[in-house]
KEMI-663755 format. One record per residue (C-alpha): residue number from 1; residue in one letter; y, x, z. Coordinates in pm, 1 decimal, decimal comma, m for minus. Each point is the difference from the previous one (the first is absolute). Layout:
<NUM 'A' <Y X Z>> ...
//
This chain:
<1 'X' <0,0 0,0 0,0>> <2 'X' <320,2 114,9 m80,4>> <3 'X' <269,7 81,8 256,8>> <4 'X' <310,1 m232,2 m51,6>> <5 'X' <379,4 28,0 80,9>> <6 'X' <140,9 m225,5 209,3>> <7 'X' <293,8 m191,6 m220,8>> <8 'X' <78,8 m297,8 221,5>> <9 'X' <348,6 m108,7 m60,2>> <10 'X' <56,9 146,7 m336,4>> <11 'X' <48,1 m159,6 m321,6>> <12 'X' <m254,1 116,0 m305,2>> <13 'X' <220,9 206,2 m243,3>> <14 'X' <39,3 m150,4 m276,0>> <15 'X' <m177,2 74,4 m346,8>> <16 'X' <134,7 257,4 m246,5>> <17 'X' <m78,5 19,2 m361,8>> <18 'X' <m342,8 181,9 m25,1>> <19 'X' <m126,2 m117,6 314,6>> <20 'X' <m306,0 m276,5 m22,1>> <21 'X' <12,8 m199,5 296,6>> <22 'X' <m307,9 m297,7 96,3>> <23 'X' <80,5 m221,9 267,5>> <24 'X' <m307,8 m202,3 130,5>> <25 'X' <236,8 m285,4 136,8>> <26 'X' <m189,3 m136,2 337,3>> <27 'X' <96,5 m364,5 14,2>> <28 'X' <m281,9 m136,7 210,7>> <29 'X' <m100,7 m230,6 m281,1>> <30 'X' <m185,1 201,2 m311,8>> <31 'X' <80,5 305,3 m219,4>> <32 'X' <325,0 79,0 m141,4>> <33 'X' <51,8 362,6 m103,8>> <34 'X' <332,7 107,2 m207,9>> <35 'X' <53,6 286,8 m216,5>> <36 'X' <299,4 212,6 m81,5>> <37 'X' <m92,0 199,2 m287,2>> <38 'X' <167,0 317,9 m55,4>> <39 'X' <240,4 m93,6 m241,0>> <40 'X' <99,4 m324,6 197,2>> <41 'X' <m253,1 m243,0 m169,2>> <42 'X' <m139,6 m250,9 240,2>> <43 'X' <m321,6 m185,6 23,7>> <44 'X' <m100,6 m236,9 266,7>> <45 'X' <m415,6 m35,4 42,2>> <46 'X' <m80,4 m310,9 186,9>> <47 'X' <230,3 m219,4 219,9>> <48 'X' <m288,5 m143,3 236,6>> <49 'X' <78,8 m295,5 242,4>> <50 'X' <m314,3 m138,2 187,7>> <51 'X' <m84,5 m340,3 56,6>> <52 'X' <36,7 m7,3 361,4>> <53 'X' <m115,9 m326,7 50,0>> <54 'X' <m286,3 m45,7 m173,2>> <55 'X' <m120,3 353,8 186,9>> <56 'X' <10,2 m167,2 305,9>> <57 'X' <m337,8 m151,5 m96,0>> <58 'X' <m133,4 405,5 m37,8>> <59 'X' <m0,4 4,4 422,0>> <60 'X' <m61,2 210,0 221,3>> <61 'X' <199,9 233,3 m333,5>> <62 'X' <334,8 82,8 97,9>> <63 'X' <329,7 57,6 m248,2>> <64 'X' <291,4 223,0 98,7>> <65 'X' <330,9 m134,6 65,0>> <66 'X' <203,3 m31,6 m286,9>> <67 'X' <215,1 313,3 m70,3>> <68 'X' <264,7 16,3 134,2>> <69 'X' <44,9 m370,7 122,8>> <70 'X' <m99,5 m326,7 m141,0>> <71 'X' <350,9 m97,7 m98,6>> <72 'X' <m75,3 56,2 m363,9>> <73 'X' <m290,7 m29,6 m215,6>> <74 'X' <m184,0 330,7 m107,1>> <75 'X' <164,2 20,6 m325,5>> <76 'X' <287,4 m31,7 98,4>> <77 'X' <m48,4 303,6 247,7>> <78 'X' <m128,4 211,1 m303,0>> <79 'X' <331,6 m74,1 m172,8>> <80 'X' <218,3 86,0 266,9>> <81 'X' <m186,6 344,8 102,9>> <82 'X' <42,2 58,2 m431,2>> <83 'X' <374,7 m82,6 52,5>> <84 'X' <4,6 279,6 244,2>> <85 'X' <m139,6 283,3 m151,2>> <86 'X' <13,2 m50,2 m383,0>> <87 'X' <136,7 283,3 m192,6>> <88 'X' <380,0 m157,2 m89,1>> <89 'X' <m11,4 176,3 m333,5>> <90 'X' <m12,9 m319,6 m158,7>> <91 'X' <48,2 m370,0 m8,3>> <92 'X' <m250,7 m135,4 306,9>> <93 'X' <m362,0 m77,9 m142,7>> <94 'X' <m353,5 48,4 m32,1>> <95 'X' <m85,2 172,3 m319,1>> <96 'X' <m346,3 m102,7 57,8>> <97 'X' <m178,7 m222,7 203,3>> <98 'X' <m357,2 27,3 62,3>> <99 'X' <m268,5 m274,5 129,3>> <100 'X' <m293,9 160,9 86,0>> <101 'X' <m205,0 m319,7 37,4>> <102 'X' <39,6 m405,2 41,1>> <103 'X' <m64,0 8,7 412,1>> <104 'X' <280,7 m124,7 247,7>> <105 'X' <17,6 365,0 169,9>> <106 'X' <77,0 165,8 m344,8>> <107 'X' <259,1 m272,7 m148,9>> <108 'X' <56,1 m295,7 193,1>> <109 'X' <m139,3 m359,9 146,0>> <110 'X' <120,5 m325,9 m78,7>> <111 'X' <98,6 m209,9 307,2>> <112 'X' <127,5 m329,0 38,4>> <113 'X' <310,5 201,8 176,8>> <114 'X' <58,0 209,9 m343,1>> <115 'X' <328,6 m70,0 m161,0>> <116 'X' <123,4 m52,9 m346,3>> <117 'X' <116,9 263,9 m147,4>> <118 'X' <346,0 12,4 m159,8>> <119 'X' <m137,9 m68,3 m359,1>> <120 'X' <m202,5 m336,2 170,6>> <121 'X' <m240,6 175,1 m206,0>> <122 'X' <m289,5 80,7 258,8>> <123 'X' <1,8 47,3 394,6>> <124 'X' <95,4 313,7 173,1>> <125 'X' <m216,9 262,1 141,7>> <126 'X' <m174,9 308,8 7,1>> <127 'X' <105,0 209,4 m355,4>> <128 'X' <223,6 m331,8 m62,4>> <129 'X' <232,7 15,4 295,7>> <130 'X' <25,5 391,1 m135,1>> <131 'X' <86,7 m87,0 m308,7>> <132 'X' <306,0 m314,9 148,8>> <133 'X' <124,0 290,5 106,5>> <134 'X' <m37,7 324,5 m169,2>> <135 'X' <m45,6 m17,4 m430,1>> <136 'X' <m306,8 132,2 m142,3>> <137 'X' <11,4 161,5 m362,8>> <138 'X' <m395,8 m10,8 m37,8>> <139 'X' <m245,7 m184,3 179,0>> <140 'X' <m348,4 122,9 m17,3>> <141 'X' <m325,8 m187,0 139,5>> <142 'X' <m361,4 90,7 m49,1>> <143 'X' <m105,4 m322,6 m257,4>> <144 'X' <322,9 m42,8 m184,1>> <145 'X' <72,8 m106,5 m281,4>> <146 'X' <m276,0 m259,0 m38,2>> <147 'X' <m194,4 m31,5 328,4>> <148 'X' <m306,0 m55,6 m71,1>> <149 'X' <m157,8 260,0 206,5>> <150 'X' <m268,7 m8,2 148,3>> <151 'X' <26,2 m372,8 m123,6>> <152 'X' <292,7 m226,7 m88,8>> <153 'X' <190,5 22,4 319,6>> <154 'X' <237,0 m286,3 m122,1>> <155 'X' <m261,2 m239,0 9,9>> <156 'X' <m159,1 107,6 350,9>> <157 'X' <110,3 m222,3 288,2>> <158 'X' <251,6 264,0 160,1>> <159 'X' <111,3 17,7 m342,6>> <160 'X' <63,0 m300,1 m28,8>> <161 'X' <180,2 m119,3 334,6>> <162 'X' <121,8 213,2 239,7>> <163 'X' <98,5 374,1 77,8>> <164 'X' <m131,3 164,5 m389,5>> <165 'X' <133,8 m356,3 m155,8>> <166 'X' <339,9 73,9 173,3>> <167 'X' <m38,7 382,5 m164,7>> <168 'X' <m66,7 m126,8 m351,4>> <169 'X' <325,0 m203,7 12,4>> <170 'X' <174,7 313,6 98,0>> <171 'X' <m119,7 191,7 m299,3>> <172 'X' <35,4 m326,4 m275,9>> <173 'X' <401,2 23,6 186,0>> <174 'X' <m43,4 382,0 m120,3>> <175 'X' <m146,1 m68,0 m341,5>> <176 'X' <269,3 m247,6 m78,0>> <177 'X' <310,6 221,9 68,6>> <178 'X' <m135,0 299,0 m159,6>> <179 'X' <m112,0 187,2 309,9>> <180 'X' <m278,2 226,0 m95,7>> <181 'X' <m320,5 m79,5 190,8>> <182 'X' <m327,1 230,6 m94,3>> <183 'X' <m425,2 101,7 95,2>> <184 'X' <10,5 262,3 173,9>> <185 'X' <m240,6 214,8 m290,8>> <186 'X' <m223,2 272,9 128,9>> <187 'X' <8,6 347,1 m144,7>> <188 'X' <348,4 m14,1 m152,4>> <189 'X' <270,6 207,0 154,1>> <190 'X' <296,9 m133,4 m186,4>> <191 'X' <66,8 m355,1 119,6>> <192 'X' <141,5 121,7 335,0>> <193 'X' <222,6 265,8 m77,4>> <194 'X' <358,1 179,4 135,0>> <195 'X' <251,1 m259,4 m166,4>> <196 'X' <336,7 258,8 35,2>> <197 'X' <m70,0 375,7 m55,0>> <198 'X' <m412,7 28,7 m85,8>> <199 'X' <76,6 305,9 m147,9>> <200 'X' <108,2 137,9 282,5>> <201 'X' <m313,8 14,6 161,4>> <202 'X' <m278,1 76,9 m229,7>> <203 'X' <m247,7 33,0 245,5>> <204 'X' <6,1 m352,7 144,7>> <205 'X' <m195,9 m303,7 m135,1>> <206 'X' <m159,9 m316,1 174,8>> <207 'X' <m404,9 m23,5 m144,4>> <208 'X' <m97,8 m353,2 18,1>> <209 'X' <m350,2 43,4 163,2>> <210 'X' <m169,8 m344,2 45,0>> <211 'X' <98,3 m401,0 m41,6>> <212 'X' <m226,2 m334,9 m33,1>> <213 'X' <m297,4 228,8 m7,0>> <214 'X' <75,3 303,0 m235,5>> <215 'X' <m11,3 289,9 78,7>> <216 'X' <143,5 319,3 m159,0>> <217 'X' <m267,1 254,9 m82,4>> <218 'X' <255,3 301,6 55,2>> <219 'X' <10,4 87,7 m388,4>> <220 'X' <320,7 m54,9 m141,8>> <221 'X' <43,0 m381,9 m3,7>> <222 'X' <m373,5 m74,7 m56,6>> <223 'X' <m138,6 m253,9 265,8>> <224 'X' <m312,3 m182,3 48,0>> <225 'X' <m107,2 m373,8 171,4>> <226 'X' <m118,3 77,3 335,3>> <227 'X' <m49,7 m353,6 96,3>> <228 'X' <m199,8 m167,1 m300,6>> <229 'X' <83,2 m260,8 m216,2>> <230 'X' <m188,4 m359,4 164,3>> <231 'X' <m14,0 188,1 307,4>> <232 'X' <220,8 m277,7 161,0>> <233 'X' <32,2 m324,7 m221,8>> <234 'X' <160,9 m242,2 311,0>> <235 'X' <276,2 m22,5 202,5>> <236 'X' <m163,3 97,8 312,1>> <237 'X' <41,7 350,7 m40,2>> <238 'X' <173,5 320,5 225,3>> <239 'X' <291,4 63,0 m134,6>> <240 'X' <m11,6 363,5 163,8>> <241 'X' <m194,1 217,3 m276,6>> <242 'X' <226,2 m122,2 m289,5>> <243 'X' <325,0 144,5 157,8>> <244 'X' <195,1 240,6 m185,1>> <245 'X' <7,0 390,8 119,5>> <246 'X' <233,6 260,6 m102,9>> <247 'X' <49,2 401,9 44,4>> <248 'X' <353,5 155,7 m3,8>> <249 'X' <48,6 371,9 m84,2>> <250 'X' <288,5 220,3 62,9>> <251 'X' <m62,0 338,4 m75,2>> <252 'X' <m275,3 80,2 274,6>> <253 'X' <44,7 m278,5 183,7>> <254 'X' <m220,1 m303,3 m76,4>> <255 'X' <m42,1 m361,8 195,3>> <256 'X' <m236,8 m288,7 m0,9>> <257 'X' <4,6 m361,9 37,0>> <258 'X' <m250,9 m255,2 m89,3>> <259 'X' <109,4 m307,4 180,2>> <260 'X' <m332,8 m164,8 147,4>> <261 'X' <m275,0 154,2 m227,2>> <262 'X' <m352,5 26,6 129,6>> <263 'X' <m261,4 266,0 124,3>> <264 'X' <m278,2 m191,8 108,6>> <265 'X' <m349,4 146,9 m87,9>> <266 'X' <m211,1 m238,1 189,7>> <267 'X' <m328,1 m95,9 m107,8>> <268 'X' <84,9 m336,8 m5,4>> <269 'X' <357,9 m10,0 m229,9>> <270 'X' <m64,5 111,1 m408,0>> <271 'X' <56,1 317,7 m47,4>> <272 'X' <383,3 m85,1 m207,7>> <273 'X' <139,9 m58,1 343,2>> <274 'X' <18,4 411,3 78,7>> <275 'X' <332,9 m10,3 m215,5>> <276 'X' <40,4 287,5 205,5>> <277 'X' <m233,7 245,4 m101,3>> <278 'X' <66,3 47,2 m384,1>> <279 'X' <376,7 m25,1 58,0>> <280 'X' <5,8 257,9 211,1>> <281 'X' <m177,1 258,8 m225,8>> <282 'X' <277,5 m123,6 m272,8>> <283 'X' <318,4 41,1 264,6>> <284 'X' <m154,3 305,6 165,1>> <285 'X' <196,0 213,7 277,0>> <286 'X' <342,5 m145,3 152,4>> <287 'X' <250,8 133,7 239,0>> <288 'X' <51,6 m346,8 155,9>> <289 'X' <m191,5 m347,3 m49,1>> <290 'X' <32,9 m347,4 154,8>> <291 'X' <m315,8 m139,6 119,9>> <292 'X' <m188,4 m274,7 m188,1>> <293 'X' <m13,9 m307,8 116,8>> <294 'X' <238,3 54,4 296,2>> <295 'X' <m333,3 228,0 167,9>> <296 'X' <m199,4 m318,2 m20,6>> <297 'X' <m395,4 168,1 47,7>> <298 'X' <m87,9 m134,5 m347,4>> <299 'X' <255,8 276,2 m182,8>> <300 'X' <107,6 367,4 58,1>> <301 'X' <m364,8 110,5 m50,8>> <302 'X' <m180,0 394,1 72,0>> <303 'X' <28,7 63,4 m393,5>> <304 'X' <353,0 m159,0 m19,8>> <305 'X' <125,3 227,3 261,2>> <306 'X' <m215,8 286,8 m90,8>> <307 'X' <174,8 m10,3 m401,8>> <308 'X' <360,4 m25,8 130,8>> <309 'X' <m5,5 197,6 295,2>> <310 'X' <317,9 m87,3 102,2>> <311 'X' <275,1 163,4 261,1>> <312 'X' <169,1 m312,4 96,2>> <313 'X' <m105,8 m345,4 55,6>> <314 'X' <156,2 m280,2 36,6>> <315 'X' <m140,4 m292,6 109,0>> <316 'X' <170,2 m353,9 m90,9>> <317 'X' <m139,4 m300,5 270,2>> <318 'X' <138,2 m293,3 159,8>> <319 'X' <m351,9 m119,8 179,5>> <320 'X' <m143,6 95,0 297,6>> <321 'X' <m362,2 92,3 m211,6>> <322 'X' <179,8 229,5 m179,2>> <323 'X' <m107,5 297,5 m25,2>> <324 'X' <m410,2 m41,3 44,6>> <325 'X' <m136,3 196,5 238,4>> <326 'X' <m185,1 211,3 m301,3>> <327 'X' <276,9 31,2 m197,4>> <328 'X' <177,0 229,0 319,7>> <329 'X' <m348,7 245,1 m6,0>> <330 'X' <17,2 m2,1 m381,3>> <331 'X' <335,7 84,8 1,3>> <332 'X' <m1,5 274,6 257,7>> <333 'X' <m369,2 181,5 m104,1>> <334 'X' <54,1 384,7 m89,6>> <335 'X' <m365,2 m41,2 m152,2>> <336 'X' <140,2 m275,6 m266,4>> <337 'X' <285,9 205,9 m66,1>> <338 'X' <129,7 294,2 156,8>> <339 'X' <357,1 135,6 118,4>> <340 'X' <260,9 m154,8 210,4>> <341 'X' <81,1 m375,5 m78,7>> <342 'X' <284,8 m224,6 167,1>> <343 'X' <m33,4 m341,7 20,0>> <344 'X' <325,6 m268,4 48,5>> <345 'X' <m11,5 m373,0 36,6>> <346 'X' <239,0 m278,6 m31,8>> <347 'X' <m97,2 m179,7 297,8>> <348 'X' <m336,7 5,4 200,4>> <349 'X' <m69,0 m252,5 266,0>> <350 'X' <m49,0 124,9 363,7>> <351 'X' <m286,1 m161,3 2,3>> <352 'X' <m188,8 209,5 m289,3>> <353 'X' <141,7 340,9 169,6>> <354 'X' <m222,3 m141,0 306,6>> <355 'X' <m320,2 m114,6 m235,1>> <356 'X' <m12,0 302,5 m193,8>> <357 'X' <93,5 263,1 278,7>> <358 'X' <113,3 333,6 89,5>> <359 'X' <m139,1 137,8 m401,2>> <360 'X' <250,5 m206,7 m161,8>> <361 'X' <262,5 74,7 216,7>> <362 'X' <m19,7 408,4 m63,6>> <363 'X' <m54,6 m122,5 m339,1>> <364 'X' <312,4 m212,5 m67,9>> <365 'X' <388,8 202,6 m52,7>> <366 'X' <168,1 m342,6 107,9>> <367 'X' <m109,7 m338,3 37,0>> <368 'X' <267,9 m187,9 m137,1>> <369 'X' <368,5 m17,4 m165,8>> <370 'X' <92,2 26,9 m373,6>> <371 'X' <m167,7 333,7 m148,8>> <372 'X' <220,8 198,5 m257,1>> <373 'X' <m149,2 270,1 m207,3>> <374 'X' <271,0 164,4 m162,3>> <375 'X' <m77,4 282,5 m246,4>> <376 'X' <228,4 294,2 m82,4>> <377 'X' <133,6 70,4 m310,0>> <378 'X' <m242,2 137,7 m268,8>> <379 'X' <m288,8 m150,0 243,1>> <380 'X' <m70,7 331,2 160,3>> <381 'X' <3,4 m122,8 343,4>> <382 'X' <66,2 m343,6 168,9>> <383 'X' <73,5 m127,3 390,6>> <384 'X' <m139,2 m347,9 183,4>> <385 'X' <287,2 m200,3 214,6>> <386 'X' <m55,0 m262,6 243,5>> <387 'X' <262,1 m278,7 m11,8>> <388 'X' <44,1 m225,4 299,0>> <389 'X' <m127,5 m338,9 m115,2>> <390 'X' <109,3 m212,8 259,8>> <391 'X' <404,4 m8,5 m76,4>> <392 'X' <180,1 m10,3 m311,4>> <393 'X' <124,3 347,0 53,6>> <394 'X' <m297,8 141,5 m100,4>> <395 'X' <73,3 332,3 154,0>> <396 'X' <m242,7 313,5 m32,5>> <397 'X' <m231,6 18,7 297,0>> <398 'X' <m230,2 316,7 m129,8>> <399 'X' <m2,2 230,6 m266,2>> <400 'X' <m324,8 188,6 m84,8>> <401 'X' <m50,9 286,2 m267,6>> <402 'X' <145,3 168,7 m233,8>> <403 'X' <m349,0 m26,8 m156,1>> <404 'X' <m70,9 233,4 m274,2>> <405 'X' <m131,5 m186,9 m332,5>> <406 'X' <m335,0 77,1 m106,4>> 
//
């Protein structure tokens, strides 16, 4: 485990052209991680907010408090923390705006308490209350343009009514006024790109690695159909598996995220569900990764970890089972991978500090706030802050690093 600096009271300092900066925003209520690219391009990837009602049913499971209060919705909070630290080179916006996959903790949940938005359009929420607030040049989900994968998602109940109905009107609001809206397509590293000085930085690129299924092969843009065609032919399916994964390089530095792909290898799941396994033999080592699945023990698997061998992890969750018990001793095992490793969450529940014990908490660099990676120019070398996520302040609590890019 690293040794951090204490920071309390101080502010972050801001970006500066050439910097990459990845703020895991901890809201209490999903994922929601925001990207300042180094030559001020944005990208937002998920804008979770949980149904917290219908968890209640999930007892004895326990949610965090919303982050920092419950005065506004999650979205909402994700705008306002991008309000505070986007780059002011430009107009305010999202160049892009990524949904990983169509679960509440990843873009929103319909609620009889969700408003209209301005437009009258479609109710507000999760990447929608973003979006009231903050414009988004491109928005990019995994099943665009048609959705019809793994089936016709339009015509499956929650497609129909409800939370991914309410989503559909938000894009057909897009489509009409000429805002783009795309598939996330795996393999292709030239549909999320720098949008102000690219050739400024030659040696940074986002790969698209996975979405509804694909998977890149790690040749060029080739790619091949993990999960087979008539696998799933209803609409009782997970949604996890199909989400959409990316890896960012800059110069040495290189990051993963994969939104709630899965790892299982169990005799009794088909052997498709280890999404896991072949992607990580395509994305290969990373400096810094965010776990799978929130550290659910169906994801972040022994040859997962063991391919990307990463220095820093950072671990999104909002649930008191998350991170499985498993999932810590996978995490932390010299014999999966060796070397040092430092591990940062979002927000862990007392509750699953006591369950899992004293392992997880040498294992663990903090157990909760908003977790900024921010990469130096060039991508030689990067840092981890902690920013307080219970006031709007958002001041630095720890610093950790600098980290030397492998």
């Amino acid at each position: 485990m690293a040794m951090a600096t204490p920071e309390a009271t101080k502010e972050l300092p801001p970006w500066q052209v050439g910097m990459l900066d990845i703020h895991h925003i901890s809201t209490g209520s999903g994922n929601a991680a925001y990207f300042i690219f180094p030559d001020g391009t944005t990208m937002l990837l998920d804008a979770g907010d949980v149904d917290r009602e219908d968890m209640k049913k999930n007892a004895p499971l326990k949610l965090l408090d919303p982050r920092p209060d419950s005065s506004r919705r999650a979205g909402q909070w994700i705008a306002d923390y991008i309000k505070q630290f986007a780059p002011g080179r430009h107009a305010l916006k999202l160049d892009y705006a990524l949904v990983s996959h169509f679960h509440s903790d990843h873009f929103g949940h319909l609620s009889p308490r969700s408003p209209l938005s301005g437009t009258g359009a479609y109710r507000l929420t999760g990447i929608m209350d973003v979006a009231e607030l903050i414009p988004i040049g491109t928005l990019i989900d995994r099943a665009a343009p048609e959705y019809r994968s793994p089936v016709d998602l339009k015509a499956c109940p929650h497609g129909a009514d409800g939370t991914l109905a309410n989503y559909f009107n938000f894009i057909d609001y897009r489509r009409a006024r000429n805002e783009y809206v795309d598939g996330l397509q795996p393999g292709r590293k030239d549909q999320i790109v720098l949008r102000y000085t690219p050739h400024d930085y030659p040696g940074f690129s986002v790969r698209n690695a996975a979405a509804s299924g694909v998977l890149w092969t790690g040749r060029e843009a080739e790619t091949f159909r993990q999960i087979p065609p008539g696998a799933v032919d209803d609409c009782n399916f997970n949604e996890n598996p199909f989400s959409l994964a990316i890896k960012l390089s800059y110069g040495q530095f290189d990051y993963y995220s994969g939104g709630d792909l899965l790892g299982e290898r169990e005799a009794d799941q088909p052997g498709w569900r280890d999404m896991e396994t072949p992607l990580g033999d395509t994305v290969g080592p990373v400096d810094a990764m965010t776990l799978n699945h929130h550290g659910n023990r169906d994801a972040t698997n022994a040859n997962f970890l063991r391919a990307l061998r990463p220095r820093v992890i950072v671990q999104q969750s909002w649930v008191s089972d998350q991170p499985g018990g498993e999932v810590v001793h996978r995490m932390t095992s010299r014999s999966i991978f060796p070397g040092p490793r430092d591990i940062f969450a979002t927000g862990i529940q007392p509750e699953t500090r006591i369950a899992i014990g004293p392992w997880m908490e040498r294992a663990y660099s903090s157990f909760d706030g908003h977790v900024v990676i921010r990469v130096a120019p060039g991508g030689g070398s990067y840092e981890v802050f902690i920013l307080d996520d219970a006031t709007r302040d958002r001041v630095v609590k720890r610093r950790f690093g600098p980290y030397a890019s492998q």
